[in-house]
Each structure stands twice: as C-alpha cells, then as structure tokens.
N, C-alpha and C positions, 0 to 999 in steps of 0.2 A: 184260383182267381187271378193271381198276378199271369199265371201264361196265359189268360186269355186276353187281356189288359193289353201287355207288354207290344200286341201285333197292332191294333187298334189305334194307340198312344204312337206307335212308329211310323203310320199310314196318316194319321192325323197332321203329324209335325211334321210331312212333307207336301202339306197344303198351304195354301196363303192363308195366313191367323191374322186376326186384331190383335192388337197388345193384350187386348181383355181376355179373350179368349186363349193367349198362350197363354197369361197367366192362369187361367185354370187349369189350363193341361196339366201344367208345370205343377200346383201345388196338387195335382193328382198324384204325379209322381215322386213327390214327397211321401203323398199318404201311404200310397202303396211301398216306399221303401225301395224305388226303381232307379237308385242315385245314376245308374250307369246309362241311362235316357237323358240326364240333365245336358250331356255334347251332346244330345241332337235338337235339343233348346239354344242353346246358344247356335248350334250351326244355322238355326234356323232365323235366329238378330241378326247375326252377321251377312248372313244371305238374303235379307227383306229390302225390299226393295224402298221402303223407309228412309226418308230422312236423319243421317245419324244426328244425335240431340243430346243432350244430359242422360237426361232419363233413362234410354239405351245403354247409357256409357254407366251410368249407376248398376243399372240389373244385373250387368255383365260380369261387372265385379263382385257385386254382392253372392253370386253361383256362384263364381269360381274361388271365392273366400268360405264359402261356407259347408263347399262339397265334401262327403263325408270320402267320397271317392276323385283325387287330384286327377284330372282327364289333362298330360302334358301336351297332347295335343289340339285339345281346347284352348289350355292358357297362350300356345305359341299363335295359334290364329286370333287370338282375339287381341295380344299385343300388334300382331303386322296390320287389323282389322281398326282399331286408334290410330295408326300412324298413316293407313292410308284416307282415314279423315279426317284426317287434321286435330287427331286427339292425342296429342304426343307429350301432353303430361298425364296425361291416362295410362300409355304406353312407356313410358316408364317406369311410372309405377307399380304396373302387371309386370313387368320383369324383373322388377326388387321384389314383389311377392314370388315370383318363381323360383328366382332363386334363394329365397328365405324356407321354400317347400324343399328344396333339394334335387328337384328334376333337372331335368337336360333340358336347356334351350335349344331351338331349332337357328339353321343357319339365318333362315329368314328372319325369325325371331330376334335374332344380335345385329342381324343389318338393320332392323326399323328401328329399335332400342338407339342404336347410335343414331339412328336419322332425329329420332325426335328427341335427342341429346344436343344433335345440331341446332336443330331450328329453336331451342329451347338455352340456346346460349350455355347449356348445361355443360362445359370442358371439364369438372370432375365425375360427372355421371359418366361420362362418354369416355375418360381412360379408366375409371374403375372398370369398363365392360371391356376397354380392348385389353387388359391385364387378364381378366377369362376368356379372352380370346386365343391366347395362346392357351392357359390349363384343359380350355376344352377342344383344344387343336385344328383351330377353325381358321387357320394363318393362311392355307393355301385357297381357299373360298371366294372369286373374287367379286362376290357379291359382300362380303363380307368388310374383306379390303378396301372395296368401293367407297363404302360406307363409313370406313376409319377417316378415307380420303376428304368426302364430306364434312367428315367432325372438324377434322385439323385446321382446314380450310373458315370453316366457322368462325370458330375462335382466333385465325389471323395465323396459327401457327404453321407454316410454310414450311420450316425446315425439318418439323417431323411430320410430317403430309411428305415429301418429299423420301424422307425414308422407308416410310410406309411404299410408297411408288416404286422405290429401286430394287424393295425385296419380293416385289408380287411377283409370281412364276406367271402370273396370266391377268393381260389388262386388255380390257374394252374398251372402246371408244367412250364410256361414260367417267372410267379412270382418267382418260386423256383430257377430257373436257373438264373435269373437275382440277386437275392440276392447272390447266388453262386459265379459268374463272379464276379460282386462287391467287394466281401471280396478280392476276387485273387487280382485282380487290382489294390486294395487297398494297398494292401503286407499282410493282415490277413487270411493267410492261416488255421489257426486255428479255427478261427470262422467259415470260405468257410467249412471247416473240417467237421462239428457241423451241420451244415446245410443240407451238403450232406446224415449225417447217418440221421437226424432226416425228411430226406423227404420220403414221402408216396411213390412217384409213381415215380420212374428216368425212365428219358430217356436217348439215347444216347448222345444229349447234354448235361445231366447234369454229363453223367462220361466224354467226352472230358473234360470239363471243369475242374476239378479235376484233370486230369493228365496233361492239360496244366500248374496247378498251378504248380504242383510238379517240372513239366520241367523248369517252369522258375527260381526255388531254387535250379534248376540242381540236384533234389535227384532223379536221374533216376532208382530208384532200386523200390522204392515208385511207381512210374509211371508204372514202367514195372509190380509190382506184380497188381496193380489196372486193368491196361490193360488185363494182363492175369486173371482178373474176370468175366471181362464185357461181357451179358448178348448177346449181339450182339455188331457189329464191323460195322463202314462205313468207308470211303475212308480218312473223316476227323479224325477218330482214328488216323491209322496207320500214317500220317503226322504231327499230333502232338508227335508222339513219335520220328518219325526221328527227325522231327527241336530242338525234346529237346537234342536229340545226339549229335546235330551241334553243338547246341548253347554251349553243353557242351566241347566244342571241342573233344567229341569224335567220331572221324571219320571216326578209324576201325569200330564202332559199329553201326555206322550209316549204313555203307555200307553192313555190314551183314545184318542189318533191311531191306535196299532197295532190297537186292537180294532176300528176302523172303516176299515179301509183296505179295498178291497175285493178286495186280490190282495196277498198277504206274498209275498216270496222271501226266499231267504238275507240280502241285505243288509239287509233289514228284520227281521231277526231276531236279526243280528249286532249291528246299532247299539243293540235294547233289550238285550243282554246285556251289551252294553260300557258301557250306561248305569246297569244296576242293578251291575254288576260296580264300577264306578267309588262308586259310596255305598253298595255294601258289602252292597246287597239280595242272597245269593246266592241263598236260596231260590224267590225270583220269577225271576231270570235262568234258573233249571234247568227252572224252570215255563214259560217261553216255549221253551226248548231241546227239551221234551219234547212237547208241542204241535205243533213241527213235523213232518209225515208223512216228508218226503222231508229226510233230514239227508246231508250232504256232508261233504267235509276243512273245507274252512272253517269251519264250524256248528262239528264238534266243536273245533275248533283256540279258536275265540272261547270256548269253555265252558270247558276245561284251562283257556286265559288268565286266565280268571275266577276261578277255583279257584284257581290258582299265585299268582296277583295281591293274592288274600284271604286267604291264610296258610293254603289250605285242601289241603296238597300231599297230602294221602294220596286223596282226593277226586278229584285232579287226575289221579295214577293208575292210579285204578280206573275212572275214564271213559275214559282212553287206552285201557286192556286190555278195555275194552267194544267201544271201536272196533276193536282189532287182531280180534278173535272175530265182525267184521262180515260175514258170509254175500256182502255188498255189495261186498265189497272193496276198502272205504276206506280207501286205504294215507297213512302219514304221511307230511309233507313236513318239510323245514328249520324251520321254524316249529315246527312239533306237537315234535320231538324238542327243541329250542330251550326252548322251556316244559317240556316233560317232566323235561329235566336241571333246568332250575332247582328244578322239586318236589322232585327228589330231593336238593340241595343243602339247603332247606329241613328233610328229614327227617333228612340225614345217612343217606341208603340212597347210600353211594358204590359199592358191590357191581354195583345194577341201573344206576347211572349211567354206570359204567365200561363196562359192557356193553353199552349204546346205542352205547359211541365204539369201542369196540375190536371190534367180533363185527356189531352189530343195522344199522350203516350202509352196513356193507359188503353184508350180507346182500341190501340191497332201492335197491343204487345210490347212495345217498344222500353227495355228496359234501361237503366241509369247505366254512363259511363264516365270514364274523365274529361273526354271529349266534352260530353254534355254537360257535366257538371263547371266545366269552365266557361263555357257560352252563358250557361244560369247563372255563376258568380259575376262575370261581366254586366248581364243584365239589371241583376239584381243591384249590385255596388252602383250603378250609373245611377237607378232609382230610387236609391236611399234605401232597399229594403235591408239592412248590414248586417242586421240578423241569419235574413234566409241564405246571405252569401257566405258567411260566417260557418252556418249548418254544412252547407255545402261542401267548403272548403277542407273542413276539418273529413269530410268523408272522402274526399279525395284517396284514391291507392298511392298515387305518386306526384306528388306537390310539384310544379317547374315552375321559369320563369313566367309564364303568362299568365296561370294562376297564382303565383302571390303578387305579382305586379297588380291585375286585378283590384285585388284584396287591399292591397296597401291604399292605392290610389282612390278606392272607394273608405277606406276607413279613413284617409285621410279629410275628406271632402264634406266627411257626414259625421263630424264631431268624436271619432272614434282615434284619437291622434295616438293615444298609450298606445293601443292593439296595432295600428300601424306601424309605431315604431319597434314594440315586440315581434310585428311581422317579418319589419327588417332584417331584425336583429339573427332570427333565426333563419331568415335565407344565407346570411354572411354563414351561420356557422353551419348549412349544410354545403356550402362552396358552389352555391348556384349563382352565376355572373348576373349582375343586375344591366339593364339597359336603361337608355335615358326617358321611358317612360316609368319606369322606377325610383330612378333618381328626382322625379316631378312631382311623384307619391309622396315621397318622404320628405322632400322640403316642403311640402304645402301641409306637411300635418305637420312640420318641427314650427313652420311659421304661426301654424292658429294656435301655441302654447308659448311661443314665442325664445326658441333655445337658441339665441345666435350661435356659439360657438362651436353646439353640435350642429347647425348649421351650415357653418362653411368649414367645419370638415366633412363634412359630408359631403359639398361642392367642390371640395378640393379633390375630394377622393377622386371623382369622376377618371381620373389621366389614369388613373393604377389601374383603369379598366377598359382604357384604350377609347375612352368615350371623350368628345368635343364639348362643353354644354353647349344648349342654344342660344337665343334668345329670352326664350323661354326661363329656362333655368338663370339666367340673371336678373329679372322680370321677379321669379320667387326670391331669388337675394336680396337684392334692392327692396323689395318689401317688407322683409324680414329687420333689415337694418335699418329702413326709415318707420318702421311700427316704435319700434325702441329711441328713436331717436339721432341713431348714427349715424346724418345726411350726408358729412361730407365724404363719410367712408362710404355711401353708397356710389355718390357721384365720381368718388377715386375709379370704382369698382367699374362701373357706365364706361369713364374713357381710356383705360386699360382692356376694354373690348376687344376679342379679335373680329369680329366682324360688325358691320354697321347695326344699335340698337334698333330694334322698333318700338313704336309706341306704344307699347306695353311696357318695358322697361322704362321708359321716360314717365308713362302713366304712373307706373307704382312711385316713384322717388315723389312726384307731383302729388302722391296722395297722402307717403310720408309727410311731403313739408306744409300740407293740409292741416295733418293733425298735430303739430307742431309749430303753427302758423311762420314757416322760416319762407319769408318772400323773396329774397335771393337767389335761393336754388330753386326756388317754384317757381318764378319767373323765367327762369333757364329750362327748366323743365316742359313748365306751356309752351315755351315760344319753340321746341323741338314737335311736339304733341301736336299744334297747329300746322304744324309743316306736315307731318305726317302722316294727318288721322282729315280722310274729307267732313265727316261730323263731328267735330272739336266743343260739341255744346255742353259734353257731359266736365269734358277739360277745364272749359270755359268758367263754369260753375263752380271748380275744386278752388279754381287761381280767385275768384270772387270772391270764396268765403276765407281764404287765407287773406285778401285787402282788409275785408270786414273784422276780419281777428286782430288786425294790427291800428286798426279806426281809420285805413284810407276810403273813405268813404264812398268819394268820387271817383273813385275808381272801381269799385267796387261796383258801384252803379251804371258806370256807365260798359262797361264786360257783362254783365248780367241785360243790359237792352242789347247789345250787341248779339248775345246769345238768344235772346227770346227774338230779337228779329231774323236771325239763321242766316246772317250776313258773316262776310270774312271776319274771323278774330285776329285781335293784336295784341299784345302786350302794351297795355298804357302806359304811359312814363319816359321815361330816359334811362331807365337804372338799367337796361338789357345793355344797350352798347358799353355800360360801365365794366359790366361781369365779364362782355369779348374781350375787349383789351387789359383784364389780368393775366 
C-alpha cells in the first residue's frame, strides 16, 4: 500500500496545493507512517508562492518539532526561509531547536541565525553562535564572517567587527560595505573614511554609504562633490542626497535636487513632503503630493502625517476619505489609521475616532498596536472616556513618554488626579524623561487636590530636565498658590518671570484673589489682563465680584455696565497708580 502511495504523494506535493489541501496530504502522510515525505511538505511552504504569515511560520515549526524523523536539511532551509522574510525571531529559534537536536548547521543556516540576531538587537544570541562558529569550523566562510560583520556592527561593536575583518582569508564587497556602514553609524566617519579609499572594488553601495555619512554631519558640499564622482548612480543615490538637504533643513536645495532628479519614486516624494511638512510649508508639500501620477499607501500616509503634524486635522481627513473612495484600492494600514485618530483628537470628532476602533479595524483586518493604542489613549483621555484610555494603556507592550504623557494629562483633567500622580510617579521610576507637556499633566492634577509643596517641586524640578517652563506652567502655579490663598507669593512668583506673562498667568492670580476677595492684587492683576486680553469681559466680571465681596458697590457696578456694554475696561479708582509706585 504505502509503495503505491509514496509515488502519488510525491507527484502531488510538486503541484500548487491550498493550505487545505496540503494539509491532507500531509496528515496522509502521517497515517501511512511516510515521516520521510514530511521535507517535501515543507519544501513545498517554503517554495509557495504565498504570502509568508503566522500561520506558515506556525506549521513549519510545528513539523519540524514533531518529526519522528529530524530532516537537517529541512531545518537549515527553513531557518534561512524566516530570515529571508523577515521572520528572524522565528529563525532563531529553529536554530536553538537545532541545535538542541544535535545536527549540523549549514553554512547558510549560521549566516541568517546571526542576521536575524542582528536585526533583532539580539548581541547574546549572535556571540553564543559565533562561539560555534569556530567548534564547527565555519571561520574561514565568508558568508559566514559577513554575517558576524553584520552582528557587531548592530550592536555598535566596532572593535570586534573589526577583528572579525582582519582575520577573514576572504572579503567581498559586502564585508567592505558593512565595515563602511558601521564606522558611519558609529559617528567615525573618519575611519568609514579610510576604509572607503583603502577598498579594492566599490560598489554603488559602498559610495551611497559615504554620502549618507556626510549627510548625516550635514556637510552637504562633501556629499554633493562625492556624488558628483560616482562611477554610476541608482535611485538610492539621488534620495540620499535629497534626505541629506532636508535633514539639513535646506529645503530650497532639496527642491532644486527634486526638480532635477531624473526618476522620482515614492521615497523621493515622501522625504520632500516630510521636509516641507517639518517647516510648515503645507501648501508646497500637497503641490509635490499631487504631481505625483502613481500615488500608494505610503504617499498618502506621509501627506495625512503632514496635515495631522501641522494642526491641519480636518484636511488630514478629507484626504483619508479621498483615499478610502480610491477606485485603486489603497487600503489603510496601522499608520494611516494611527495619524487619522490623532486628527480626530485634534478636532474633538471622538464619534468618527471611536468608530475606526470599534466597527472600521475590524472591518478591513487591521489589528491592535502601540502605535494605535497611543492615538486611542490620546483620544479617549481628551474625551473624558479615562476608563477606555486606562484599558489601553495598561495593554501597552512598551509604556514611553507619549503614552504616559497622555494618560497623565487626561487623568489629570477628568478628576483622576491619584492615578495621575501614581502615573507620574512610576514614569520617574522607569527613568523615562518627562517633557513639558508632562509637567502640565501633573500640575494641573496636583492643583485640583490642591498639594502646593509637591507642587512646586515639581516646577522646580523642571531645570533637572533641561526643560524652561512656559507660560503656561506658571499660569498652573499661580493658581495653585492663589486657590490656597498665597497671593503675594504668587505675584513674587509672576515678576520673577523670565519672559513676559500672558493673560493666563495674570488670569489665574485674578481669579485667586476672586476667591479671596484681596482687591490689591486683583486690581493689578485686571489692569495687566485688560491690556492683554482684546475680550476682558470675562476679567471684567472676576475684578466685579471681588468689589462686590469687599461692599464697593459703585464700583462694582459700574465695571459690570462697562462689561455688558463691551466697551474698553478700566480699573475704577485711584488705588492702581497707588500699587506702581510701591
């Protein structure tokens, strides 16, 4: 039975299968006890012309864990078959099962192992392999070595990348170019330098690489005269020199580069959009967006960015909903819906934002990320939902500063001031740097519980963190200290400023000595807020009812007709010129 099977099963599995239908093969092969047909199952995963996906990356292992018969040269192609799709914690961990079985890796199999050691920031996976690099005498390989070169380089480690370099009996130009890259990345340009003239044979990536380094020291003169040597040009040339323009913010010169390039693709389209987007040019960034004939996800994603990034969210939009009505069918990714929520946080449309998360992701696949989940806490914290940002938050893989800024700032806003400052508290003790939308979070919950003293250490803290306050943040002071009473130390606190208050600052001390009817400094306070503020009615109204708390009656009254007739305010009285000349 089985040898009539065995030919059948083998002519089969060199056809195009469904998933479905291999898996019947497959547990054919089971039944009949034909373990030695399971490599030509897998040859046949790794050779479909399929999508690699989970799924794939699941079954692959699950055969090759389970085979009563270890096919070594299954396991080594299905490691190098991870790595060359980008499944390199996959591919690691088929090479710790390999070698947990006892077989021999193949040369190829210890080059991708380290590659996806590299990309995987993995510097102890990747010397535990090159330590069997020698046991299993793979040293003179220089794919192998290549591959070490890549590790070291990864991890920043230079000086053994470098000795790895010096003992290879045999280097390629991809040896050369990775030493190259390395120094750059490193910040030793100098050395990348040295390397470049002392190599035999350049390619076109080893002069990108050179002018990228230059780009990123912004010595674009350096770049451009190297550019203007090179031997030949490809499309990553020419975009390494624009992004160096951007980056340098020079954006005249960028755009002359773009206008002369003599092939744009996306990524040269993206980098002048990110370059005008970043100084606020929209207008011209729409003008290269629209120019382009063939537009992609990416293209529109960099333009939304633009728009969201520039305060421009209704904009931001209506370009989405241009791309959903795409005939082309350029569907969104985690990104696009990423920027989309944030626009809508921006307009306070929490309606259409809620309906991305709940209804629109589901619809078209699109599963949770941190990405996402930080645009949702945003959202949600703006509009009081503190719960759902709360849920969110906590599901988070990797807490930073934008998500607990977030978090705080909305916990603070929406009566949540404890869990705000436990937010705080436990960003300090993960040693994530707070920024001054951070520090805005945290005084505006320490103010609605009313903690001066953690307060303004808190405000004081700010310099430990290389942070200015603003306005703003003395604005939260001042209120803090006129809620409780402590006007004149507010007002200490106002002209000890380093830059001019605005009338929010002068507001809050004004609304202090409201609620403490101290006419004094309210007086001084309005008669700053009038000068400041073109609609002073709301002002007008505070300094009123502090006359009213003191029984000036007439004055009192006559600021309150001033205000309802929305004519210029003044401060009534004589006592203003009293308080100048103290």
């Amino acid at each position: 039975m089985a040898g009539e099977v065995v030919p059948k099963l083998s002519t089969l599995l060199k056809c195009f299968l469904t998933s479905k239908q291999l898996k019947q093969l497959h547990g054919l092969i089971l039944v009949h006890g034909l373990n030695h047909l399971e490599g030509l199952v897998i040859r046949h995963l790794i050779t479909s012309p399929s999508d690699y996906n989970q799924g794939i990356a699941h079954y692959l292992r699950l055969i090759l864990r389970h085979s009563k018969q270890p096919d070594v040269a299954s396991s080594n192609s299905v490691i190098r078959y991870f790595c060359d799709h980008g499944g390199f914690q996959e591919a690691f961990a088929q090479y710790v099962e390999l070698q947990r079985s006892g077989l021999l890796p193949s040369t190829f199999a210890v080059a991708s192992a380290l590659k996806a050691c590299a990309r995987l920031g993995n510097g102890n996976g990747g010397i535990m392999i090159h330590g069997q690099v020698h046991s299993h005498g793979f040293c003179g390989d220089v794919y192998v070595e290549t591959a070490l070169l890549g590790l070291y380089k990864s991890v920043n480690d230079m000086e053994t990348a470098k000795k790895v370099f010096d003992e290879m009996s045999e280097r390629n130009v991809v040896s050369w170019n990775s030493m190259i890259d390395g120094y750059i990345r490193s910040g030793n340009l100098s050395i990348a330098e040295e390397f470049f003239s002392g190599m035999p044979n350049k390619d076109v990536v080893s002069w990108n690489s050179m002018i990228s380094g230059y780009s990123r020291t912004r010595d674009m003169e350096k770049a451009l005269r190297l550019f203007q040597e090179m031997p030949e040009r490809n499309p990553t040339s020419w975009n390494v020199m624009l992004s160096g323009y951007v980056e340098s913010d020079k954006i005249d010169l960028a755009r002359n580069f773009y206008n002369s390039m003599p092939q744009r693709n996306t990524i040269s389209c993206i980098t002048m959009i990110g370059g005008y987007s970043k100084c606020g040019d929209i207008k011209s960034a729409r003008e290269v967006f629209n120019c382009m004939s063939q537009k992609d996800q990416l293209l529109y994603n960099a333009m939304i960015t633009c728009y969201s990034k520039n305060s421009r969210p209704k904009e931001a939009l209506q370009l989405f909903d241009k791309m959903l009505q795409l005939k082309s069918n350029i569907q969104p990714d985690k990104m696009t819906l990423a920027t989309v929520i944030s626009a809508c946080s921006q307009l306070g449309d929490f309606t259409f934002g809620s309906w991305i998360h709940d209804i629109y992701m589901k619809q078209i696949s699109i599963t949770m990320d941190d990405h996402l989940r930080t645009s949702l806490i945003d959202l949600y914290s703006k509009h009081g939902s503190i719960d759902k940002a709360l849920k969110l938050f906590h599901e988070l893989h990797k807490k930073d500063i934008i998500s607990y800024t977030a978090m705080i700032l909305g916990c603070g806003n929406n009566g949540k001031e404890h869990i705000a400052i436990q937010l705080f508290d436990e960003m300090m003790e993960s040693k994530i740097r707070p920024n001054l939308v951070t520090f805005s979070g945290i005084l505006t919950a320490l103010s609605h519980i009313g903690k001066v003293e953690e307060s303004y250490k808190c405000f004081n803290s700010m310099k430990r963190y290389g942070l200015v306050p603003t306005p703003d943040h003395y604005s939260l002071m001042v209120e803090i200290l006129g809620r409780v009473g402590r006007l004149e130390e507010a007002h200490n606190l106002i002209k000890g400023m380093q830059m001019e208050p605005h009338s929010g600052v002068w507001g809050a001390l004004l609304l202090g000595c409201s609620m403490h009817d101290n006419v004094e400094l309210g007086e001084i306070a309005a008669k700053h807020c009038f000068e400041l503020e073109s609609d002073s009615s709301g002002y007008g109204s505070l300094l009123a009812n502090i006359y009213a708390g003191v029984g000036r009656w007439e004055d009192a009254k006559r600021l309150r007709k001033r205000v309802h007739e929305k004519g210029s305010i003044k401060v009534p009285g004589s006592s203003w010129m009293n308080h100048l000349q103290e």
